[in-house]
N, C-alpha and C positions, 0 to 999 in steps of 0.2 A: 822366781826362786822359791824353793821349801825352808826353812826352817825350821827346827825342832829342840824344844824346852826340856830338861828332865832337872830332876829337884832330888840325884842322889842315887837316884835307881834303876839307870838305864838298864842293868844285867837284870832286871825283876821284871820291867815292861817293856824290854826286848827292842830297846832304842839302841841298844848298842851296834848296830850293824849300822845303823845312818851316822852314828858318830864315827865309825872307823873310816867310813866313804865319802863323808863330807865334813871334815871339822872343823869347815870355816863357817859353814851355817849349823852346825851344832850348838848348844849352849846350856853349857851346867851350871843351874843356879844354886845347887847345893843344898841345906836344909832351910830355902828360905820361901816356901811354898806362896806365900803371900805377894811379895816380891818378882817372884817367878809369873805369877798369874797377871800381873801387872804390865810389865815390859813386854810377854808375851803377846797380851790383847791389844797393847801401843804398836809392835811392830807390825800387827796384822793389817791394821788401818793405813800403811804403805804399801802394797802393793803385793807382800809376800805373802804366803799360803803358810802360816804358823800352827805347826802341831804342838802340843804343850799334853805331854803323858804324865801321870803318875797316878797313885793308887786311890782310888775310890774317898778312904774319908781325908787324905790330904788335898787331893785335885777338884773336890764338890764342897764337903765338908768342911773341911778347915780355909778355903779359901772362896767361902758363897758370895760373900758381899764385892769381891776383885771379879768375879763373873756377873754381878748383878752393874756392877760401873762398867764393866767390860759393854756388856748389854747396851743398857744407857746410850753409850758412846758409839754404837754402831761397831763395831768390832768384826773380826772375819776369824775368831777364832776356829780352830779342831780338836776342842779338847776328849783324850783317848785316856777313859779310865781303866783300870785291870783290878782285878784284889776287889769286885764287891761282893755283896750277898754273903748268905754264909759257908757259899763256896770255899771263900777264905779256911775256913775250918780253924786248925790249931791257932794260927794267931789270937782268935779270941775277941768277944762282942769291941773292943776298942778300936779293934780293925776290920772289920766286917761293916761296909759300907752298905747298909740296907734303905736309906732314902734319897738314893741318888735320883732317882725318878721324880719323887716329891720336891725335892731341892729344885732341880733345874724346871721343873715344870713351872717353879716360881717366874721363872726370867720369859718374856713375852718374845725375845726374837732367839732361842737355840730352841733346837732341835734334838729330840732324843731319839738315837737307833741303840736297839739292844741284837747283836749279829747273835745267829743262833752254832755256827762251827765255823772254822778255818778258813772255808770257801767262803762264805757270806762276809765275814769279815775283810776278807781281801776286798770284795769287790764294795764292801760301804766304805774302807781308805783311799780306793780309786775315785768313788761318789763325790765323795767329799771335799775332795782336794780339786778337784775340777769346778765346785759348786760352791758360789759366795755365801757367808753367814755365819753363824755360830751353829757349831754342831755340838754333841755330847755321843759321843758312844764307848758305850759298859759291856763291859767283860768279867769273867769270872776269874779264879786263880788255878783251876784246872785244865788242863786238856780235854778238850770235847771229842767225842766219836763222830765221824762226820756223817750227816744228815745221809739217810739215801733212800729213795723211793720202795715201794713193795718190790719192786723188779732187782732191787739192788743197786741200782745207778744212784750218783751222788745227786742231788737237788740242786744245789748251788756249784754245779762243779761247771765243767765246759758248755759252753753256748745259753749258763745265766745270764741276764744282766739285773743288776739290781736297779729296780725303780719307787724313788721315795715313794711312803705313802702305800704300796701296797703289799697287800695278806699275801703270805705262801700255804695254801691247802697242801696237806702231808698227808694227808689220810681222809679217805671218805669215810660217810658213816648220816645215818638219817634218824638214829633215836635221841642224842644227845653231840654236842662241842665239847672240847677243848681247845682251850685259849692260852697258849702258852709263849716264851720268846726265851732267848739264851740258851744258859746252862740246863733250864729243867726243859726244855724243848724233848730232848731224847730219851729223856725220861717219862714225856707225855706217849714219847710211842710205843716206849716196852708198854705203857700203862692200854694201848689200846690193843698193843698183840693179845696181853692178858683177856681181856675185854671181849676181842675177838674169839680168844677160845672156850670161852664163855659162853656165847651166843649174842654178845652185845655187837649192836654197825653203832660206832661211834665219829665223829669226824676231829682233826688235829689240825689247829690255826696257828701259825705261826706270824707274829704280829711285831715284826721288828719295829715298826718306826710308831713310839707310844704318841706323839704330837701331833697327826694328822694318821687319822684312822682310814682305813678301807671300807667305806658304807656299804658297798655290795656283800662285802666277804661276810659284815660281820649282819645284813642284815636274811644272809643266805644261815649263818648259823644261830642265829634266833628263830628261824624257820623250824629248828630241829626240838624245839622245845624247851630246848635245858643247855644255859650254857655254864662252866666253870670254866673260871682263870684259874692256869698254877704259876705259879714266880717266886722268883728267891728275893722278893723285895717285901719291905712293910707293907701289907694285907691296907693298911687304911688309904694309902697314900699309891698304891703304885698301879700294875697293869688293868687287876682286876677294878679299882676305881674310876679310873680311866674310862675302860669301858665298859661298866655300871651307868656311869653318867652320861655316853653317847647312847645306850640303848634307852636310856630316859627320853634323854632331847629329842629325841627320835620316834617314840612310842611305838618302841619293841620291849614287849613284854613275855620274855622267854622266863622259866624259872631260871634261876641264878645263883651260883656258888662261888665265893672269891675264898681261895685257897696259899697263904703267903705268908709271911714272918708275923708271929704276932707278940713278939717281946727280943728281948735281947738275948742271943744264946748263949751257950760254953763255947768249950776249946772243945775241937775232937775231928774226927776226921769227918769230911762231910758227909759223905751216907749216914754216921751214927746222927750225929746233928739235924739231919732231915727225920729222921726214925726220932727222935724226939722231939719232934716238935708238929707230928704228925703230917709233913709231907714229901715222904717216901713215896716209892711206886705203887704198892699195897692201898695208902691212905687214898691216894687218888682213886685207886680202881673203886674203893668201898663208897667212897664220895659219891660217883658217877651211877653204879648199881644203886645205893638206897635214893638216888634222885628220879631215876627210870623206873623202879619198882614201885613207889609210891609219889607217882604221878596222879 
């Protein structure tokens, strides 16, 4: 049997269709996120595939320590955040979940996938639900365009399959990487169209699952010279950290630029929010050229 938790906001993280179809294994715990996180991670250790959704700083943030017992305890959770980064936009730095990566990176047995559209997320809920352990995956509060190759065809669309653990190459390119996952994924490719019209070959990583890296992918784009991570996460804590410290362990030494949230922002729509905090599509591309040009 499935399962599934929400703490008030099925209509916001889009549980509401498993409640109309199942509301015997439905279960609204209402504003008690703590609580919820609890019974959640005890029901999963029965036999049942428990999803437990809600928003970024309620579902990580406000409830670390019920996922760190969770942990502990061996748990079989799927918890499905929505509303992180400053995708969030108008809500405002209280609700703009930006270390969700850092947070759960804390707990030794989940897993973090960050889906980068629509398609890829379908099929890391398929993943997961078939696959024992504590999982984590983060979403934004926008609609994504969906991913699609130079040809136009969708990436993660018909005849994907998602397999943990590995890099999606989106774009070739042999002066310079980009390292990117989620929300600002399609904003790495306008940034390499730019790029390309340009005269720049740049290459585009797509790195969903931050807890067990792709050694080839990422030692195929160290090869390139220069790598930058973009994310809509805390700059100290999150993708670009991540793998800063596997090109260490590893002794790949590409130049390197980590490009991410570096304080708490305002309210405002997210493109303004990215433009002020210098990672827009623009700020990438200048990133990228003054790292190739003064090589």
């Amino acid at each position: 049997p499935i399962a599934v938790f929400d703490c008030d906001l099925l209509g916001s993280v889009k549980t509401d269709g498993f409640a109309k179809a199942c509301p015997e294994w439905f279960f609204e715990g209402g504003i008690q996120e703590h609580n919820t996180a609890t019974v959640a991670g005890a029901l999963s250790t029965q036999g049942v595939v428990v999803f437990f959704s809600d928003f970024g700083v309620f579902g990580v943030d406000e409830t670390y320590n019920q996922h760190r017992l969770n942990d502990i305890n061996h748990t079989n959770l799927k918890l499905v955040c929505t509303h992180n980064g400053i995708d969030v936009g108008q809500d405002g730095k209280t609700h703009q979940c930006i270390d969700y990566a850092g947070v759960i990176n804390n707990l030794y047995g989940y897993r973090i996938i960050v889906p980068a559209d629509a398609n890829q997320t379908d099929r890391v809920i398929r993943y997961i639900s078939v696959n024992p352990g504590n999982f984590f995956v983060g979403v934004g509060r926008s609609s994504l365009p969906i991913i699609l190759s130079e040809r136009g065809d969708p990436i993660f669309g018909e005849g994907y399959e998602f397999t943990y653990g590995k890099a999606d190459l989106i774009r070739e390119g042999d002066q310079a990487t980009i390292i990117s996952a989620g929300s600002f994924l399609y904003r790495a490719i306008q940034a390499w169209e730019i790029l390309k019209e340009r005269g720049y070959s740049v290459r585009v990583l797509n790195i969903s699952c931050w807890s067990d890296l792709d050694f080839e992918a990422i030692k195929q784009a160290a090869e390139t010279g220069i790598v930058v991570t973009y994310e809509d996460h805390n700059v100290r804590t999150g993708l670009g950290t991540i793998v800063g410290s596997f090109l260490m362990e590893n002794s790949l030494f590409p130049r390197f630029r980590k490009l991410g949230i570096k304080r708490y922002a305002g309210s405002g729509l997210p493109d303004e929010l990215l433009k002020m905090e210098g990672l827009d599509v623009d700020s990438l591309v200048n990133t990228v050229i003054e790292l190739i040009e003064n090589g």
